[in-house]
Backbone as CSV, one residue per row, in Angstrom:
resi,resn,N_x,N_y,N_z,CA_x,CA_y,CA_z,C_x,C_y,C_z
1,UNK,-37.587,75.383,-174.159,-36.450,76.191,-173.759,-35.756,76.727,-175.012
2,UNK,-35.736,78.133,-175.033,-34.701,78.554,-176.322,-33.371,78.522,-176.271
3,UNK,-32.449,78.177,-177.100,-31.283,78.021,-176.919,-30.681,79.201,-177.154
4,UNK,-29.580,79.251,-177.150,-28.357,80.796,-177.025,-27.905,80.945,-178.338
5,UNK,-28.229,81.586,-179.010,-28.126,82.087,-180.411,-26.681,82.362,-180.356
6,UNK,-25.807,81.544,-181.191,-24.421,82.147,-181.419,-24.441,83.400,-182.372
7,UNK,-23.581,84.208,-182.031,-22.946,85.655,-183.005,-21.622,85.533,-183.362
8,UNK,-21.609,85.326,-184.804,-20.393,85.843,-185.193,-19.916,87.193,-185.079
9,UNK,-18.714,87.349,-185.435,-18.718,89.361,-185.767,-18.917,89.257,-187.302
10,UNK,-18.918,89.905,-188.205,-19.721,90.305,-189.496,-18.110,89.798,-190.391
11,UNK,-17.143,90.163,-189.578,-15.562,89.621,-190.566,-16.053,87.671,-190.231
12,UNK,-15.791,87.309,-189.167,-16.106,86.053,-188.912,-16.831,85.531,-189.728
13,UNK,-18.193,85.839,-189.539,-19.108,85.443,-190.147,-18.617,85.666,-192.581
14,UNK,-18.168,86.508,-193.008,-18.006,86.776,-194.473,-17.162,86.000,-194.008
15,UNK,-15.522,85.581,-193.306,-14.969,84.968,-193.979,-15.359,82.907,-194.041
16,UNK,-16.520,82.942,-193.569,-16.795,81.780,-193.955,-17.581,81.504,-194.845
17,UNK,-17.640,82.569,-195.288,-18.842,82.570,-196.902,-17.676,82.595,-197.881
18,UNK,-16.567,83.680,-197.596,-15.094,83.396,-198.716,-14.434,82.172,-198.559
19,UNK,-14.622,81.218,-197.247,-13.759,80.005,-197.434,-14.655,78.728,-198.463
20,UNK,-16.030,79.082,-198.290,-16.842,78.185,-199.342,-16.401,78.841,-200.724
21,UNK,-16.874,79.616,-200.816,-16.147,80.528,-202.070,-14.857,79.773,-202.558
22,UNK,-13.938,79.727,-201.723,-12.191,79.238,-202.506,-12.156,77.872,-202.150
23,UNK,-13.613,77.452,-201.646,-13.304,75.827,-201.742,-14.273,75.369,-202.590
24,UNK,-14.095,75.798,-203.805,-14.994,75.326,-204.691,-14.187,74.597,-206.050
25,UNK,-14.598,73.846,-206.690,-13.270,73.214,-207.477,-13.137,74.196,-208.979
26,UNK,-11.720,74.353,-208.842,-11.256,75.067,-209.679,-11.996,75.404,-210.790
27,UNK,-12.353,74.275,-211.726,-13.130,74.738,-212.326,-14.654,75.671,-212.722
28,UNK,-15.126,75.815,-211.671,-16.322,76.800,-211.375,-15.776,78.302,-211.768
29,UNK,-14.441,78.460,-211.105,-13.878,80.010,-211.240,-13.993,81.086,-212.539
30,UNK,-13.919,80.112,-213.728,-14.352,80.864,-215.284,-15.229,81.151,-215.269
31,UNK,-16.450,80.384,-214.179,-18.181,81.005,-214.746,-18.589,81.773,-213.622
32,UNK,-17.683,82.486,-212.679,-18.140,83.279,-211.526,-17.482,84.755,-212.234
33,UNK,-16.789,84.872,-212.809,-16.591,86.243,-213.503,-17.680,87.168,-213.229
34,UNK,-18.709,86.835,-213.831,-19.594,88.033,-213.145,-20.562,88.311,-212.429
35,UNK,-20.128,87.375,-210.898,-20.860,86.883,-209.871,-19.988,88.235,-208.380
36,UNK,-21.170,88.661,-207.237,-20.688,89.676,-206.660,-21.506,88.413,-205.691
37,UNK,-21.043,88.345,-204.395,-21.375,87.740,-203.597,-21.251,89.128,-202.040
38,UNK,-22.238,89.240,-201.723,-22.418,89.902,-200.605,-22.808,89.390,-199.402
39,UNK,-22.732,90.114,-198.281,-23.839,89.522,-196.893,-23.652,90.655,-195.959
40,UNK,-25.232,90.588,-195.295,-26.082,91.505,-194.979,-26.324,90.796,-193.432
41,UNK,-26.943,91.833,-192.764,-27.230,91.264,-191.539,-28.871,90.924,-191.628
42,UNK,-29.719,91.530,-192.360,-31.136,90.922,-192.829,-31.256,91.358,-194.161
43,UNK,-32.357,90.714,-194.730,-32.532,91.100,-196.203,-33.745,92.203,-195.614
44,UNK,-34.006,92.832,-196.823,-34.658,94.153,-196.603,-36.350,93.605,-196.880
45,UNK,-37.291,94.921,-196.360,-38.348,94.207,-197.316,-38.606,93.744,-198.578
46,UNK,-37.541,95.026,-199.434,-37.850,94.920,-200.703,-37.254,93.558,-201.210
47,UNK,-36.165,92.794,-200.594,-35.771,91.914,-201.029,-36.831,90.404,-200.614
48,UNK,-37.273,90.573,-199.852,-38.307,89.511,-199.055,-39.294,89.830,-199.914
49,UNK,-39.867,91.081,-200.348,-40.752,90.630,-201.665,-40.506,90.314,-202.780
50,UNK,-39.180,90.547,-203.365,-38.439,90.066,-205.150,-38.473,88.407,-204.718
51,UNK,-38.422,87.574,-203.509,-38.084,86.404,-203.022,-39.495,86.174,-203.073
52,UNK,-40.790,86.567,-202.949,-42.111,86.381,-203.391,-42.879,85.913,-201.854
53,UNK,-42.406,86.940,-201.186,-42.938,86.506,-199.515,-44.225,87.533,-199.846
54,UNK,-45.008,86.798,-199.343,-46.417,87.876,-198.580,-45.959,88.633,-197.444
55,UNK,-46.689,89.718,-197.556,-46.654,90.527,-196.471,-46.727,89.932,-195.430
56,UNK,-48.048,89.072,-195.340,-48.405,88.255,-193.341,-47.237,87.434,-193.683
57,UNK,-46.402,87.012,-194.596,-44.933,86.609,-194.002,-44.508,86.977,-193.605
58,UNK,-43.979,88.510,-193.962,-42.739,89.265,-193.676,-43.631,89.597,-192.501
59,UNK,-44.756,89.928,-192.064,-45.000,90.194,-190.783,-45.147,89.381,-189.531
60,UNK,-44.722,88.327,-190.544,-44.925,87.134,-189.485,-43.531,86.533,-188.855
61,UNK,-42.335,87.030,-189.823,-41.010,87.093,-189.011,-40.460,86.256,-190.092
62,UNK,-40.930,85.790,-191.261,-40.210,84.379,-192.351,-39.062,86.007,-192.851
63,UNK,-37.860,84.560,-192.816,-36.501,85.511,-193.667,-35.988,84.457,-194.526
64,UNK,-34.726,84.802,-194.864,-34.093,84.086,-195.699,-32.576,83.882,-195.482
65,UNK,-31.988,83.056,-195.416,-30.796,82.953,-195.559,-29.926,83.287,-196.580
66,UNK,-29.933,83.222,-198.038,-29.579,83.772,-199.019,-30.396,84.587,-200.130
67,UNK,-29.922,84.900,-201.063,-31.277,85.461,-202.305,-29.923,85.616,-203.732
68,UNK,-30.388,84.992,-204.144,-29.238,85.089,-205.934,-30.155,85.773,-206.833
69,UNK,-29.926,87.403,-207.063,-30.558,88.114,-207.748,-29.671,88.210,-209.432
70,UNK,-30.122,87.756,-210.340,-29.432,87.913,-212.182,-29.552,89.281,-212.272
71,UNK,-28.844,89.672,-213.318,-28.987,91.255,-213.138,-30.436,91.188,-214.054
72,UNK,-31.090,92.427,-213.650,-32.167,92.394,-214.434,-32.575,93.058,-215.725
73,UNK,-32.984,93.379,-216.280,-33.150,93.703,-217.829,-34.096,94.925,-217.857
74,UNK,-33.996,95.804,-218.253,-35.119,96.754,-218.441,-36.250,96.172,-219.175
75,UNK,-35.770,95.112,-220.354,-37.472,94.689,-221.218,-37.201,93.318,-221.384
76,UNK,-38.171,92.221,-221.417,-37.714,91.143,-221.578,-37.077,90.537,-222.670
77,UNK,-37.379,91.282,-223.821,-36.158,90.917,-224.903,-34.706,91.775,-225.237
78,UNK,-34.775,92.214,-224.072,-33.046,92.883,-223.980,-31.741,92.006,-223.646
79,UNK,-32.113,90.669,-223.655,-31.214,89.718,-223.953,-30.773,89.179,-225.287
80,UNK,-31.928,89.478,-226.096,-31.151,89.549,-227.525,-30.226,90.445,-228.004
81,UNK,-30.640,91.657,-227.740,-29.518,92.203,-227.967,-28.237,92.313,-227.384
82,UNK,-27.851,91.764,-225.563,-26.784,92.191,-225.164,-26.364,90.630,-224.796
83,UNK,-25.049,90.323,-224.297,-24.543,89.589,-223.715,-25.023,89.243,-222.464
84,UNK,-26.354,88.647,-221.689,-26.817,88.496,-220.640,-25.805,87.676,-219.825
85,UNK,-25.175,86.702,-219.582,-23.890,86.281,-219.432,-22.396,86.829,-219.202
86,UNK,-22.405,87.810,-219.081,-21.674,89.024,-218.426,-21.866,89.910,-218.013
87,UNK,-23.766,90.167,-217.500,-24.125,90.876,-216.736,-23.646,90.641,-215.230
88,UNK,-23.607,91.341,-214.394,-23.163,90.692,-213.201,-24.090,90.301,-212.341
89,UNK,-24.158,89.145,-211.639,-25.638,88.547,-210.897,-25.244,88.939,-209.562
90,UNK,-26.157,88.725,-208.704,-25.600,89.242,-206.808,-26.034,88.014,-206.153
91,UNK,-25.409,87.416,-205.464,-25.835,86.588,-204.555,-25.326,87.418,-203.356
92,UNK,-26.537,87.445,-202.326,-26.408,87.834,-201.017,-26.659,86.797,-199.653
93,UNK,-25.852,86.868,-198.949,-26.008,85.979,-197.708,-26.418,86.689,-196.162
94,UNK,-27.205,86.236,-195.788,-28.099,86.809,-194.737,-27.394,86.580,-193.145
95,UNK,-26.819,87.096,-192.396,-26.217,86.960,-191.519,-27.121,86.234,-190.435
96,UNK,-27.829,87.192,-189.712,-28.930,87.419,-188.906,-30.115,85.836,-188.571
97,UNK,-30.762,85.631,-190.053,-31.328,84.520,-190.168,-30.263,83.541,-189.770
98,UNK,-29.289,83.213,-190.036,-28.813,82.066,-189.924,-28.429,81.724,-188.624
99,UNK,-27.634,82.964,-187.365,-27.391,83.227,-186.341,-28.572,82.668,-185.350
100,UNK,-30.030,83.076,-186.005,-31.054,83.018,-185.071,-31.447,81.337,-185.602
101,UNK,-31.638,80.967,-186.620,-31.844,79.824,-186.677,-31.178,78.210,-186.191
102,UNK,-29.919,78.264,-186.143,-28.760,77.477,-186.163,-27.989,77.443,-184.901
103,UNK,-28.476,77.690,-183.473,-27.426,77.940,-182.109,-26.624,76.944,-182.053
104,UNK,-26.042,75.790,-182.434,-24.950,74.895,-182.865,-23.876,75.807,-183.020
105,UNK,-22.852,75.732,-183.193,-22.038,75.967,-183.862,-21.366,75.863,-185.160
106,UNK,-21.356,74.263,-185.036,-21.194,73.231,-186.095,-21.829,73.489,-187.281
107,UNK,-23.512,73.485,-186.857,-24.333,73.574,-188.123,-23.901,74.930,-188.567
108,UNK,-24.020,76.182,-187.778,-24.228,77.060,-187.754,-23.674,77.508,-189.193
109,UNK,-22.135,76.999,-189.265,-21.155,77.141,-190.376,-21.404,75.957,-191.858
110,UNK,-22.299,75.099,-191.352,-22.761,73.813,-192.176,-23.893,75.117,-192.943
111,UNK,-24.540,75.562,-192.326,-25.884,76.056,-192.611,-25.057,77.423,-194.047
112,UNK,-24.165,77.949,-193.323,-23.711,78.776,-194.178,-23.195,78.713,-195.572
113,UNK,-22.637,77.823,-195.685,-21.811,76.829,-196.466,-23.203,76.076,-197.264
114,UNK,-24.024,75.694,-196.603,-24.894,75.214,-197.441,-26.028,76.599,-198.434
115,UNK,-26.149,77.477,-197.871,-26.430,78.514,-198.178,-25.385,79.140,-199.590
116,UNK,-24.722,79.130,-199.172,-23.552,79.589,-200.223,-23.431,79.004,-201.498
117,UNK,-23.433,77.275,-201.161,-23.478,76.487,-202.192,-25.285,76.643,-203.288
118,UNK,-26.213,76.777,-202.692,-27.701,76.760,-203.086,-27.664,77.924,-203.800
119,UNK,-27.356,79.159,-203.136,-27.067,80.721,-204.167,-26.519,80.833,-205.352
120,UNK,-25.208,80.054,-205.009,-24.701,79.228,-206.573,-25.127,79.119,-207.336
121,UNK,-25.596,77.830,-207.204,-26.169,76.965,-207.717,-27.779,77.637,-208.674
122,UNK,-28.570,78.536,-208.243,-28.851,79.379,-209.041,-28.428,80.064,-210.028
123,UNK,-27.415,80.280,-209.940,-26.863,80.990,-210.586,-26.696,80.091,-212.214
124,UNK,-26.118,78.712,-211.990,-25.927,77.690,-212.609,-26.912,77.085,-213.646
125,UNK,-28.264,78.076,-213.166,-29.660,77.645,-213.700,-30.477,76.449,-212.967
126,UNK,-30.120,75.838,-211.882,-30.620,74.948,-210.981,-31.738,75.517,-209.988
127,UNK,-33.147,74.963,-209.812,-34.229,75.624,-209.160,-34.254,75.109,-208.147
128,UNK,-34.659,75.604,-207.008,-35.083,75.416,-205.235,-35.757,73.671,-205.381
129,UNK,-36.637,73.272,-206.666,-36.782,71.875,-206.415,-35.451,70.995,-206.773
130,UNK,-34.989,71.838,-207.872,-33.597,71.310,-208.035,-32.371,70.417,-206.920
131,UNK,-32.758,71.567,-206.032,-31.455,71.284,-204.861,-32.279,70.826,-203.639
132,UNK,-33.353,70.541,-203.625,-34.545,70.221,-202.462,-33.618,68.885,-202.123
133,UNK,-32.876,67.762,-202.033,-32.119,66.779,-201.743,-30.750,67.252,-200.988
134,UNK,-30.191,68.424,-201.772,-29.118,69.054,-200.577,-29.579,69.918,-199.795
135,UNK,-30.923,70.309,-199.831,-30.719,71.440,-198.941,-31.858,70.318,-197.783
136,UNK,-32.338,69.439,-197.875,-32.774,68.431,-196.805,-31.524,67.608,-195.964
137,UNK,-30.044,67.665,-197.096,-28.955,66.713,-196.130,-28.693,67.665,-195.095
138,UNK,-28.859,67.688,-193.520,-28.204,68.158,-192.413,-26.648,68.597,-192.612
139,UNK,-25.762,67.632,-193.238,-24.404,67.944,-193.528,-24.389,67.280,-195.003
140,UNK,-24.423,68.095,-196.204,-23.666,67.462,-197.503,-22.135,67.413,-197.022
141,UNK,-21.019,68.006,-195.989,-20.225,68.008,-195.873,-19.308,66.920,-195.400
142,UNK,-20.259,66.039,-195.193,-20.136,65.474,-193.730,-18.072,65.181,-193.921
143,UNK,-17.680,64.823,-194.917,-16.659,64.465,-195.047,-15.544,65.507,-194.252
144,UNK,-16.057,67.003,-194.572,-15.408,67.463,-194.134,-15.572,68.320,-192.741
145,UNK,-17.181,68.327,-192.351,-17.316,68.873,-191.381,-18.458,68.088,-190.596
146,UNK,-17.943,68.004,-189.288,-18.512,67.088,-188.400,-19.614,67.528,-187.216
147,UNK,-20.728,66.903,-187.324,-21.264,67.875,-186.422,-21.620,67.538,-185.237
148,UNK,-21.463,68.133,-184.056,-21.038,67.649,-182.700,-22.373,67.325,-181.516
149,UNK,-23.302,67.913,-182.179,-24.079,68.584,-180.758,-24.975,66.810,-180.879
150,UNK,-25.752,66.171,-179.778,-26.319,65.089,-179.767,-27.437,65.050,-180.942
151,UNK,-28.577,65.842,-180.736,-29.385,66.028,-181.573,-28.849,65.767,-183.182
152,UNK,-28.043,66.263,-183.485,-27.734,65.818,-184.913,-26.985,64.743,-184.995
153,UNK,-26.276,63.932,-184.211,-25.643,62.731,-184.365,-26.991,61.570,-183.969
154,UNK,-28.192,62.226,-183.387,-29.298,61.152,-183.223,-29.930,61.098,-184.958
155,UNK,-29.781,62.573,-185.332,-30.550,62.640,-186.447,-29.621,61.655,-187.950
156,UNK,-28.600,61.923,-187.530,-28.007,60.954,-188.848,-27.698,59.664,-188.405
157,UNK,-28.235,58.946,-187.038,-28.249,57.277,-187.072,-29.340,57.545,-187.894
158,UNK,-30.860,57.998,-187.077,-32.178,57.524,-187.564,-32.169,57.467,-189.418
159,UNK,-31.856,58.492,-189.908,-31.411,58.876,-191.678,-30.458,57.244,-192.020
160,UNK,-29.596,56.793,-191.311,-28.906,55.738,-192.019,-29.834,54.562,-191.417
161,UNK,-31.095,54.358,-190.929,-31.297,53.358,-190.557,-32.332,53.557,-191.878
162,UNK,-32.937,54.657,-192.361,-34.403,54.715,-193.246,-33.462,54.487,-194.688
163,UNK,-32.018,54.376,-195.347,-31.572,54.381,-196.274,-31.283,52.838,-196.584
């Protein structure tokens, strides 16, 4: 049985990508200077291939929830000469994927938030194996956000019984 895909509206949905955004601890704010954070309702092809999808992916329906693009360089040693560190990087957040993946509610905004934080975190110089431990926790939040639906309160007994 498929479940009922929640929709945000597109304000709804950004301002919970800006509340991860201003809940980040103060100190992060000096090294986002030249960070542009966007969101999209899908990433494009061209972006599903810079993300290194095969075609029978993208034809096969695989998306993405975020993509943290550095600005890019015309030659690879054009970082010697300029300040690469005040280029401005883009992290983009994917509306669409997350809507269709996540019919919770709860997660739905967990999922976002976790998304938000991982885009970051690129940014930071941290790799996809890097964060492979938060992006497996169901809720890194848990402190602050609780998640309601049965299925995930079965899933974090079974997790505290294997720890």
């Amino acid at each position: 049985m498929k479940k009922h895909m929640i929709q945000l509206t597109m304000d709804d949905f950004c301002a919970e990508v800006k509340k991860t955004m201003n809940s980040l601890p103060s100190f992060f704010y000096e090294h986002l200077d030249n960070v542009v954070v966007e969101v999209q309702e899908f990433p494009t092809k061209k972006t599903l291939k810079k993300a290194s999808f095969s075609d029978a992916e993208i034809k096969e329906g695989h998306s993405l929830f975020g993509f943290f693009e550095p600005m890019e360089l015309s030659h690879p040693w054009a970082g010697d000469a300029i300040d690469i560190h005040s280029l401005t990087h883009k992290l983009t957040i994917f509306k669409n994927p997350h809507e269709e993946s996540f019919p919770d509610p709860v997660q739905l905004i967990i999922e976002i938030r976790k998304t938000v934080i991982h885009e970051l975190a690129h940014h930071f110089g941290l790799s996809d194996k890097d964060l492979e431990n938060f992006d497996n926790n169901p809720n890194p939040f848990s402190k602050e956000l609780s998640l309601t639906t049965k299925e995930s309160k079965d899933e974090n007994k079974s997790r505290k019984k294997n720890t």
